[in-house]
N, C-alpha and C positions, 0 to 999 in steps of 0.2 A: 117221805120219798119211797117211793114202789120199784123196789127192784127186782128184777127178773134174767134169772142167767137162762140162756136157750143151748141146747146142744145140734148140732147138724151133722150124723155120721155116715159117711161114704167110706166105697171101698177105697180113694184116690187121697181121702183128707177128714179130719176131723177139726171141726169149726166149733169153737164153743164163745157167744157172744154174751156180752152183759149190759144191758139197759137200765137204767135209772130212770123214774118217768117217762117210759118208751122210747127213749134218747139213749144211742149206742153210745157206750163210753170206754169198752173195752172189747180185746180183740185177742183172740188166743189162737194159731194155726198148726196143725199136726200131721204131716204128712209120715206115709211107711218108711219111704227111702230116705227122709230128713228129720228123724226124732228127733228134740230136743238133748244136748249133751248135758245142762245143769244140772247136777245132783249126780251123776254115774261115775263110779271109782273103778279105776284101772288099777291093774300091775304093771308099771313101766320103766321105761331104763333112762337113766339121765345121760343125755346126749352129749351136751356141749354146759361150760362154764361160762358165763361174763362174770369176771370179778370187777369192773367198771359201773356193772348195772347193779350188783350185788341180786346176782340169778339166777336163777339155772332155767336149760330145755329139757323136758323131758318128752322121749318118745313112745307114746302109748298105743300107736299103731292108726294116726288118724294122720288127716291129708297132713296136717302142721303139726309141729311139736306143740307143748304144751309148757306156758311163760309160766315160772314157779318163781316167785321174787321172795327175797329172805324174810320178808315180816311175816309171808304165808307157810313159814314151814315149822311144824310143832319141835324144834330140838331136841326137846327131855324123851320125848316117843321115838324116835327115830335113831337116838345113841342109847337108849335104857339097856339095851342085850349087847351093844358092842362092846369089847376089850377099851382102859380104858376111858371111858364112859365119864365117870366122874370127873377127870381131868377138864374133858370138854363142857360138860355140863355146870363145872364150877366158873367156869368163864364167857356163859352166853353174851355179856354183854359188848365183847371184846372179840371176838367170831367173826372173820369173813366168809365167805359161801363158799372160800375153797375149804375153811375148816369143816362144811359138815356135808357136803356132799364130793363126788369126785366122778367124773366121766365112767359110762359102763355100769354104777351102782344103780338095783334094782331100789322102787320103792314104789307106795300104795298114795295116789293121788286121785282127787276129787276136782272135776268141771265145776268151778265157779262163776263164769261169764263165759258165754258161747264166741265162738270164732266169730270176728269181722272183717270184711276184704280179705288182704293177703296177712291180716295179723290171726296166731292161732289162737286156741284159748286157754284162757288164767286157769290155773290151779291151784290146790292148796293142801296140805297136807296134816290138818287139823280139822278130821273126816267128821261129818256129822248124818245124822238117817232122821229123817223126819216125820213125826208119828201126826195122829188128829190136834193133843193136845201140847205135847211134849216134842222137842227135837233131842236125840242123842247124842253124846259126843264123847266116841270110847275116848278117844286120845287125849283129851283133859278131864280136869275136875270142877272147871269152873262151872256156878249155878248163875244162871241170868233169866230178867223175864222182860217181854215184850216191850219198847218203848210207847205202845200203843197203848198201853195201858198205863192210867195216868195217876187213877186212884191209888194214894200210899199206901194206904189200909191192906188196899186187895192185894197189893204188890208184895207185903212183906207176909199176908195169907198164904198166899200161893208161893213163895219161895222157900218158908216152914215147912209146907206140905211135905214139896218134892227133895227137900232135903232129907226128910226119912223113908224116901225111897231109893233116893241115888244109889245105884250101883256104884262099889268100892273101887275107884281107880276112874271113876267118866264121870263126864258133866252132863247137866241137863239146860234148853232153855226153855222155859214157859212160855206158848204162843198166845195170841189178842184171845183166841175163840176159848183159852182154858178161865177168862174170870166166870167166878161165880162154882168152878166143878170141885168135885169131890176128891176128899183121896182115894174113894175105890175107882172112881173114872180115871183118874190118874195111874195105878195098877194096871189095870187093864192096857192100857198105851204102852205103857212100860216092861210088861211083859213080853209084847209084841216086836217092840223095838230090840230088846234083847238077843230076842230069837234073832228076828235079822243079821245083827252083830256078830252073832257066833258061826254062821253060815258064810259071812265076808270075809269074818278073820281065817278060820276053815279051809278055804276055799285059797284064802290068798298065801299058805303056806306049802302049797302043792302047787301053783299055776304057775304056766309060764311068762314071758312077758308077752305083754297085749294084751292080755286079757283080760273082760270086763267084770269085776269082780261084785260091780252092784249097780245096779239098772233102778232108775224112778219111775213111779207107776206110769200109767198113760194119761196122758191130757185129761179126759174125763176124771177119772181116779184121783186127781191132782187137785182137779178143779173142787170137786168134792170135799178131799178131806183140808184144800188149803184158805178154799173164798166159801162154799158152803155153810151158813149160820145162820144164826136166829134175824139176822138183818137182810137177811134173800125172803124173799115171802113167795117166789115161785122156781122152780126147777124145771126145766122141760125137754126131753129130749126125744129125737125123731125114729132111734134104733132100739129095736122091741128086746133085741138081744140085749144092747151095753145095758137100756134099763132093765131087764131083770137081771144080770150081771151087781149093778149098783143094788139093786133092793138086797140082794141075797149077802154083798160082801160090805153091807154097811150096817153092821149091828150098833156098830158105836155111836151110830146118831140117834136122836131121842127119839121119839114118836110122832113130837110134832114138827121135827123137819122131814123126818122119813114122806110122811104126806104130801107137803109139799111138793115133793118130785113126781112129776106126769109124763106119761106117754105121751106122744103128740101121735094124732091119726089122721091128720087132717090131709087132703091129697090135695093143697100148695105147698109146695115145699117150703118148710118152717123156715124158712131164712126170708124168702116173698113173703110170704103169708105178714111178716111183722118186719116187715119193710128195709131188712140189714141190708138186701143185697145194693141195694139204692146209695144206701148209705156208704157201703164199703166202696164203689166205686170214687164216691166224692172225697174219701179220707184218702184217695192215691193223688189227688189236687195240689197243686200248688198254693193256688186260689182258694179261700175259704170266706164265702159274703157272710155279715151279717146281718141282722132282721133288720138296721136304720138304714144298708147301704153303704157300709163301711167296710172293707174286706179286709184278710190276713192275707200275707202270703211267706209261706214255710217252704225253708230250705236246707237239706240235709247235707253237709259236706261231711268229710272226713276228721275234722278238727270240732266241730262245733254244728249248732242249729242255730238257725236264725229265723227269728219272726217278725215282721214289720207290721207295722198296723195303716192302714190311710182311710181316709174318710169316705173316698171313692164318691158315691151315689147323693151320700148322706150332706143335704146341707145347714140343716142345721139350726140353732136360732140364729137371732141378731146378736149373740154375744161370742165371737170366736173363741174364746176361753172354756165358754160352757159346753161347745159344740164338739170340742176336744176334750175335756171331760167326758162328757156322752157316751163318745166313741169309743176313748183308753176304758171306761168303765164296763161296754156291753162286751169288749174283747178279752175283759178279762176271764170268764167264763169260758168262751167257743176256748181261748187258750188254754185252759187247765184242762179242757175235756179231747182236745183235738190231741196234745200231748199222749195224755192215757191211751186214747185211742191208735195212734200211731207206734208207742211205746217209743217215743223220744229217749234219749237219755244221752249221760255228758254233759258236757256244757253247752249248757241254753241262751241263747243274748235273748231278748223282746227291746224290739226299739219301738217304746211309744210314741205316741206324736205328741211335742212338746208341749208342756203344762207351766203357765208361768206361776200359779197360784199349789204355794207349798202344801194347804191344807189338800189342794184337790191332788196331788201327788205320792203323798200320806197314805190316803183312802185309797188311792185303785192298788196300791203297793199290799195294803191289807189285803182288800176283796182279794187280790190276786192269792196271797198265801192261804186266808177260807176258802178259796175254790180247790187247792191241793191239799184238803185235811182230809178229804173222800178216797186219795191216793194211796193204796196197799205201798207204793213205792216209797224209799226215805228220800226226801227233797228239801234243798239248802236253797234258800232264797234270799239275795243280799238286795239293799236298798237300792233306789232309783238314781244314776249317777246325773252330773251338772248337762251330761248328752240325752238324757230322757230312755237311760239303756238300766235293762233290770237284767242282771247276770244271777242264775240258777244249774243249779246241778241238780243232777236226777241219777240215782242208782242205775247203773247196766247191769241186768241179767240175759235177755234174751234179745236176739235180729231186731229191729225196727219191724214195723210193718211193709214199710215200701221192700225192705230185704228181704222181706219172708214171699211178697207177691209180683215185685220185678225182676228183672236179671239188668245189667247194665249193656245200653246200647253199643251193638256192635258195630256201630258208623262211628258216635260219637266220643266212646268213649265214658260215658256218663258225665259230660259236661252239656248236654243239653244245645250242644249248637256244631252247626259245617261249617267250612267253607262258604261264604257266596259263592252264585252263580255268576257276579263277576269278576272275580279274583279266577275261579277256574275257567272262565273263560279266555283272561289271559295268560294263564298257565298254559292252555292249551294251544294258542297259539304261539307261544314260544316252544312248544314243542313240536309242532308241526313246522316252524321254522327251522328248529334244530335237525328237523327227521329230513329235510329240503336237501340240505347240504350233506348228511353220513348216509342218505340212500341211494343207492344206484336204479333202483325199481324206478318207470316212467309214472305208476299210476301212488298215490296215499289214501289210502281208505282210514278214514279219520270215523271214531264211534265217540258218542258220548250220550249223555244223560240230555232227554230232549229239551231244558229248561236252558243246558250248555250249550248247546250243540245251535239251536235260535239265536238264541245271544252273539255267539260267536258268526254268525250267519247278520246278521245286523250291525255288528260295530265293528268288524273284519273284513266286510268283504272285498273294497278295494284293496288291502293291502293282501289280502290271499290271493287275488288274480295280480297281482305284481309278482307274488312270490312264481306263482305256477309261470309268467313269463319269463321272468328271469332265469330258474330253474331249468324250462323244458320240463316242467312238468302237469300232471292231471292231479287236481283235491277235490277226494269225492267226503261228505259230511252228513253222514246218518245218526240220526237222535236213537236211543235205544231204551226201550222202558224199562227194562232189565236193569238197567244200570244204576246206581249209585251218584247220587251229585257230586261225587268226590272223583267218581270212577271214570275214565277213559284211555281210548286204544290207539295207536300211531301204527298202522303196519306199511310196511310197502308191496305193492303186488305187481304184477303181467300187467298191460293194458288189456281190457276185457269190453265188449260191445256192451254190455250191460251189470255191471256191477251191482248195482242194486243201491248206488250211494246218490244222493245228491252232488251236480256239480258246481262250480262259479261260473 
């Protein structure tokens, strides 16, 4: 497989896309005004207690507090200096969260999941700083290495190594991209990481609160030292600056990745040029076809994702069995890669289209968990239930896609639908009947959205010239394009030669 990450850097946004066989599969967005919060440690104050939720808020100077839950909070770090200390720390097991924090108490926390809606975001208090090969973690000692890495051999190689390096009091964990490296390549990360450490801690016993006490690199930088390997075979980015920035601040890469990284000079802009921007409009779809005529269609609520599959186009052979096989089988693919690409996460439902034949239920259950072994992300895939529903979880770190490139409608609310036009049309004339009777004014200059305003002019209109008889009065009914299909005006005015409204 030919993979190719592409960078696209403007002054408004940095886009960094990744292709698999020229097929977009992933999608990273970086604006100035909305850096990414993962990885950045505050000095902040704990606001408020829930002893119910066993959790604290803490306020680090962002729009929302920030949800600290007790399994996220290192205890032995956070009481080691207090009066004391041992009392509590002989007892973690038996600890409520009023025992170890308290409203007002300062402390050093890390963004673990970014804000969603009106929820803020998770923290944690068991800080870590992430190098090329090695992640840091002053506040324990534990040594851990990759589950992505599957060989024992290597596993118990590389956790010898960095065990005679570990700095006395922190842990380390071993990332995917360190099998196979050295212990002097392992020194070198780990000096670096150090430094950083000592500049956090530094820094965090003079600030005040709010203050960002350690910042992750930038999107490119990231992408770099976190997806960048020997499994990328092309690098390519459009900003002459970031790439001579990346050649000069990337010593740690070998020689034949350093290569790999290109200029792009090309004057399409690199996103046209390799066809992303096409693609990223269709990943904002509801609608996803596939190549027999079979479509997805994906939906994001607030609790969960949902994916449905139907045959649409596609029909198939003469065996309805196989024909639905086919389809659960070719979706299973567009599904694992629409996911990445979207950055799904939480809980996933797919409702396949039912399969009466258990072998063929079996296999697209597999294929489905092969097409998420390509996934940087940890994903839990549980079997096919008696409803043809395959229930998945997917790790949250950062917005969805559609969050990072929509905002929610300001008609609907983000449910995707109004009112009819004929529900507001008799809405409207119930108001206009109500306005009959509480106005003294002879004339009603009635406004509405032109879709209401016709409507109402068609299935109203004798009983509006009843009203205006009965009343004594004038209804004048002007469509407004301005207007809102939700939106409409009852006013009462002067009689006037010329209003400018429609009369009955």
């Amino acid at each position: 497989m030919y993979t190719q990450i592409l960078s696209n850097v403007t002054p408004t946004a940095t886009r960094v896309a990744v292709l698999e066989d020229s097929k977009l599969v992933e999608l990273y967005i970086e604006r100035p005004k909305h850096v990414d919060l993962v990885g950045n440690i505050y000095k902040g104050r704990v606001s408020n207690i829930a002893p119910g939720m066993q959790a604290a808020f803490v306020d680090v100077g962002l729009e929302h507090d920030v949800f600290l839950p007790m399994g996220d909070i290192n205890v032995h770090h956070l009481h080691m200096t207090d009066e004391g200390s041992d009392d509590i720390l002989g007892h973690v097991q038996e600890l409520s969260i009023r025992d170890i924090l308290r409203p007002g108490q300062e402390i050093d926390i890390q963004i673990v999941k970014e804000p969603i809606g009106t929820k803020g975001a998770r923290g944690t208090t068991n800080l870590t700083i992430p190098g090329r090969y090695l992640v840091l973690m002053p506040t324990t000692e534990h040594v851990g290495v990759s589950r992505r890495i599957e060989d024992e051999e290597e596993r118990e190689r590389l956790k010898d190594l960095v065990e005679q390096i570990r700095p006395q009091g922190m842990g380390l964990i071993v990332r995917t991209v360190a099998q196979g490296k050295t212990l002097e390549e392992f020194r070198g990360d780990i000096n670096y990481l150090q430094r950083r450490w000592e500049k956090v801690n530094s820094r965090s016993k003079n600030a005040d609160v709010y203050t960002l006490l350690y910042q992750d690199s930038n999107l490119v930088q990231k992408i770099i030292r976190d997806i960048f390997s020997a499994n990328i075979d092309e690098f390519v980015i459009d900003s002459k600056d970031e790439f001579e920035h990346i050649i000069d601040a990337s010593s740690f890469l070998s020689g034949s990745l350093r290569e790999k990284i290109q200029y792009y000079q090309g004057e399409t802009p690199i996103f046209e040029q390799y066809g992303i921007e096409g693609e990223l409009e269709k990943a904002l779809n509801r609608k996803v076809w596939l190549p027999s005529g079979g479509y997805l269609i994906i939906e994001e609520t607030e609790a969960l994702v949902s994916i449905d599959i139907n045959t649409g186009r596609f029909l198939g052979y003469s065996n309805l069995e196989e024909t639905v096989f086919k389809t659960n089988s070719e979706a299973v693919e567009q599904i694992a890669r629409q996911i990445r690409l979207r950055n799904l996460a939480g809980i996933i439902v797919i409702d396949f289209i039912d399969m009466e034949d258990e072998e063929h239920r079996r296999i697209v259950v597999e294929k489905l968990k092969d097409a998420f072994k390509r996934d940087r992300i940890k994903t839990n895939i549980l079997e096919i239930t008696e409803l043809g529903l395959v229930q998945m979880t997917r790790q949250r770190h950062r917005p969805s896609l559609s969050t990072k490139m929509k905002e929610s409608c300001p008609y609907c609310s983000g449910t995707g639908r109004v009112l009819s036009r004929e529900y507001m049309g008799s809405k409207l004339f119930r108001e206009i009947q109500s306005a009959c009777q509480s106005e003294s004014s002879q004339v009603l200059l009635v406004s509405a959205h032109p879709r209401v305003a016709r409507l109402l002019l068609e299935t109203h209109r004798k009983t509006l010239n009843d009203l205006e008889e009965r009343f004594g009065k004038k209804i004048y009914v002007r469509g407004e394009l301005g207007f809102h299909q939700e939106q409409f005006k009852v006013a009462g005015e002067r009689l006037t030669n010329d209003p400018g409204y429609d009369n009955f």
